[in-house]
TORVODO-63285 format. One record per residue: residue in three letters; y, x, z of N, C-alpha, C in turn. Coordinates in steps of 0.001 Angstrom, whole numbers, padded with zeros to 6 digits, always signed. Each point is the difference from the previous one (the first is absolute). Layout:
N
ALAYXZYXZYXZ ...
END
This chain:
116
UNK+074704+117735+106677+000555-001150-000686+000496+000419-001375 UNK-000329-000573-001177+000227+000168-001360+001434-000141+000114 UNK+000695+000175-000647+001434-000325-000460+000063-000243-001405 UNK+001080-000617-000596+000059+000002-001796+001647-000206-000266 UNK+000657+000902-000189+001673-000296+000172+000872-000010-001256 UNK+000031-000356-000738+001113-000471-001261+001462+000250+000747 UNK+000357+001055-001330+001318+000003-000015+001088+000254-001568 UNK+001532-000228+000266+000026+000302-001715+000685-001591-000148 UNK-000229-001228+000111+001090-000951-000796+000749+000245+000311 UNK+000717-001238-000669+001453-000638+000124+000275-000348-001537 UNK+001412-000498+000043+000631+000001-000636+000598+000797-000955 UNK-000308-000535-001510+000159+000705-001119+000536-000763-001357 UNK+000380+000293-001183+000916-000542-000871-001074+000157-001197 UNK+000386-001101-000633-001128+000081-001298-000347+001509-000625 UNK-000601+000798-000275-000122+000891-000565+000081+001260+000758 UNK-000247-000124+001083+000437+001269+001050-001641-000126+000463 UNK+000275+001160+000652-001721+000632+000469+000271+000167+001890 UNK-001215-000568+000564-000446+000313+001681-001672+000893-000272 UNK+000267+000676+001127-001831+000476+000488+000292-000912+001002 UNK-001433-000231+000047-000534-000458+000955-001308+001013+000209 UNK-000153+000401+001603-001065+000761+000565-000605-000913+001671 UNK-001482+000069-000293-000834+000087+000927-000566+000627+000788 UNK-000433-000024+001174-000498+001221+000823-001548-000737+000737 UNK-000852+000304+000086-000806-000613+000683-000475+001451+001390 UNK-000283-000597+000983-000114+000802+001608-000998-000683+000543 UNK-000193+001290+001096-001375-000752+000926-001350+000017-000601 UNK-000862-000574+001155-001550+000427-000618-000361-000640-001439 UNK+000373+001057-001161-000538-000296-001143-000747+000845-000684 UNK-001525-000017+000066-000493+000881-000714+000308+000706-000821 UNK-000387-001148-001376+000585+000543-000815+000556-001175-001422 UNK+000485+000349-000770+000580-001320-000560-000549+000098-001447 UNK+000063-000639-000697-001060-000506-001039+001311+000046-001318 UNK+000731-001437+000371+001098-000098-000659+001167-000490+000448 UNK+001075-000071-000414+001249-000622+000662+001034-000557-001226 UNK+000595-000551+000182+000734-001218-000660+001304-000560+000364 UNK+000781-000480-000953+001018-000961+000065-000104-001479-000326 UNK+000027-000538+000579+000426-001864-000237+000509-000568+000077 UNK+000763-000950-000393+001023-000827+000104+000108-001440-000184 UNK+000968-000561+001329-000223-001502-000301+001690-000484+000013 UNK+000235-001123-001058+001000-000332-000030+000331-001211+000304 UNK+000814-000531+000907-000012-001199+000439-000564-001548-001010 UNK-000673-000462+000454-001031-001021-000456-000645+000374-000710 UNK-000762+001156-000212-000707+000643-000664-001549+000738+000590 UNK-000656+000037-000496-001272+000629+000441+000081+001803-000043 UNK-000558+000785+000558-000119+001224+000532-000237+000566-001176 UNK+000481+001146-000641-000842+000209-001143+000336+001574+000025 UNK-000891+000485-000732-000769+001565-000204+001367+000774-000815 UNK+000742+001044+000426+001050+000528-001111-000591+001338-000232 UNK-000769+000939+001196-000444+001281-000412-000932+000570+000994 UNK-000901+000590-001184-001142+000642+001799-000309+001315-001000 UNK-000470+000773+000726-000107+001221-000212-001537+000759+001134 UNK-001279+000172-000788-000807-000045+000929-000394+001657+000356 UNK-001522+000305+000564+000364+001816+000307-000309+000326-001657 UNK+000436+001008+000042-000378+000932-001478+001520-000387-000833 UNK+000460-001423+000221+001546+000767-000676-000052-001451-000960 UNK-001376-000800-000169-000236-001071-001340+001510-001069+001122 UNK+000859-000535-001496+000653-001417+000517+000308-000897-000575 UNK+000210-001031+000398+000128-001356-001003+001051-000751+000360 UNK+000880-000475-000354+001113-000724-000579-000004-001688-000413 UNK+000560-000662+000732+000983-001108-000768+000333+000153-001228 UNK-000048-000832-000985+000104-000435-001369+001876+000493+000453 UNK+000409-001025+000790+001130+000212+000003+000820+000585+000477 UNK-000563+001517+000489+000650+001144+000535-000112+001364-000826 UNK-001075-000294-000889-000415+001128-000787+001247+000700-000233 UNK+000305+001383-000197+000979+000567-000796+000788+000286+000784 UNK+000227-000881+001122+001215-000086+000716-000359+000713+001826 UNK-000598-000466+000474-000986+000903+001304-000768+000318-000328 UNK-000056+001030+001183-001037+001301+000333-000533+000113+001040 UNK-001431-000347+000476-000600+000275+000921-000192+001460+000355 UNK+000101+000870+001190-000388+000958+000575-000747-000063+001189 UNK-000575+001126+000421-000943-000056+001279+000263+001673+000273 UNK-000001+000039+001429-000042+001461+000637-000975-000411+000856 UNK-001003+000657+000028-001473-000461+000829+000082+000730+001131 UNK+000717+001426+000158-000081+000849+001193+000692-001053+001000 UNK+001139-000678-000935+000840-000780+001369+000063-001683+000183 UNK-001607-000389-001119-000330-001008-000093+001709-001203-000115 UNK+000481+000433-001199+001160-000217-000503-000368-000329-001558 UNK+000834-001440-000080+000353-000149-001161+000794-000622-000845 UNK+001102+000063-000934+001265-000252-000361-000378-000991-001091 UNK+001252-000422-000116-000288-000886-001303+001616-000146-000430 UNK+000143+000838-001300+001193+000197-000941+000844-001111-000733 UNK+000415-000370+000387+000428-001655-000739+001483+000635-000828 UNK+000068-000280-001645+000777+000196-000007+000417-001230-001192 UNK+001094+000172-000636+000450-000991-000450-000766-001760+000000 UNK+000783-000075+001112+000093-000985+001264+000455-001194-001165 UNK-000986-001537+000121+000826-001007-000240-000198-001096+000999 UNK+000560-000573+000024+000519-001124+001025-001869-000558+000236 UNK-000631+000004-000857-001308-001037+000543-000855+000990+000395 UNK+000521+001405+000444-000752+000484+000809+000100+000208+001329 UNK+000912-001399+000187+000374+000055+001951-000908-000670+000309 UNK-000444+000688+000911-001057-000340+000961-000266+000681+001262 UNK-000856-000254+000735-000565+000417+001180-001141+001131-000675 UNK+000305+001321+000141-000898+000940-000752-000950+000276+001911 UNK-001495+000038-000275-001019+000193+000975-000591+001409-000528 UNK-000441+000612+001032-000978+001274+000254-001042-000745-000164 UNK-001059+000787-000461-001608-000105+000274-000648+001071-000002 UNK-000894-000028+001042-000651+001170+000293-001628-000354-000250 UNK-000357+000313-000668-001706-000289+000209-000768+001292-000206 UNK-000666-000579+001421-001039+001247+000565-001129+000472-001206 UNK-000379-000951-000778-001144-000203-000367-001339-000919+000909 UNK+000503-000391+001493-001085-000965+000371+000629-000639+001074 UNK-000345-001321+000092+001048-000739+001268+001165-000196-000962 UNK+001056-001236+000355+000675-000319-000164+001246+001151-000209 UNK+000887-000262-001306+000977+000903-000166+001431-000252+000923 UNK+000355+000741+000642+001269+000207+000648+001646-000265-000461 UNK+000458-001087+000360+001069-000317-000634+001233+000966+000886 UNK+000852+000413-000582+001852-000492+000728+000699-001005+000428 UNK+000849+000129+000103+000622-001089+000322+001297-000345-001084 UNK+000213+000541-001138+000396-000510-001023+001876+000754-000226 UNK+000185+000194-000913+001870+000574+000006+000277-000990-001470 UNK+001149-000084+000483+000776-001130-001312+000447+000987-000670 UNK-000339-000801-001254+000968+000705-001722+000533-001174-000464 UNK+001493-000104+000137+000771-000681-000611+000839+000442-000755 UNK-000117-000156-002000+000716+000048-000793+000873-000764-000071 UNK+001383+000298-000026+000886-000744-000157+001214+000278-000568 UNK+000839-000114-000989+001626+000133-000260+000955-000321+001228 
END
């Protein structure tokens, strides 16, 4: 059985920094790329960072500068650096795991709430 486990929110103050880290387990070959996403209430799902094999990654317009995608492939792990935090980046941050074939593997999601 695959697993995909997010960990790392909570609660944070404008301008303060969380990791957030992923772990993916179980029969997984091998993984292609993996990712962060985020959805914010009444809002659609949207792309903040993926990081594929060889190290290439791509970014949100509106995270640039500020997170950092990482990947540890031995432990099919991967972080995502959030730092100076503003309030419209609370959301429901998601794992993604994609194999490269078949449907990509979600989490089950950890809250980032900026707040004073």
């Amino acid at each position: 059985q695959v697993q995909v486990v997010e960990s790392g929110g909570g609660l944070v103050q404008p301008g303060g920094s969380l990791r957030l880290s992923c772990a993916a387990s179980g029969s997984i070959f091998s993984i292609y790329a993996m990712g962060w996403y985020r959805q914010a209430p009444g809002k659609q799902r949207e792309l903040v960072a993926r990081i594929i094999s060889g190290g290439i990654t791509n970014y949100a317009d509106s995270v640039k500068g500020r997170f950092t995608i990482s990947r540890d492939n031995a432990k099919k792990t991967v972080y995502l650096q959030m730092n100076s935090l503003r309030p419209e980046d609370t959301a429901v941050y998601y794992c993604n795991v994609d194999q490269g074939l078949g449907a990509p593997l979600w989490g089950q999601g950890t809250q980032v709430t900026v707040s004073s």
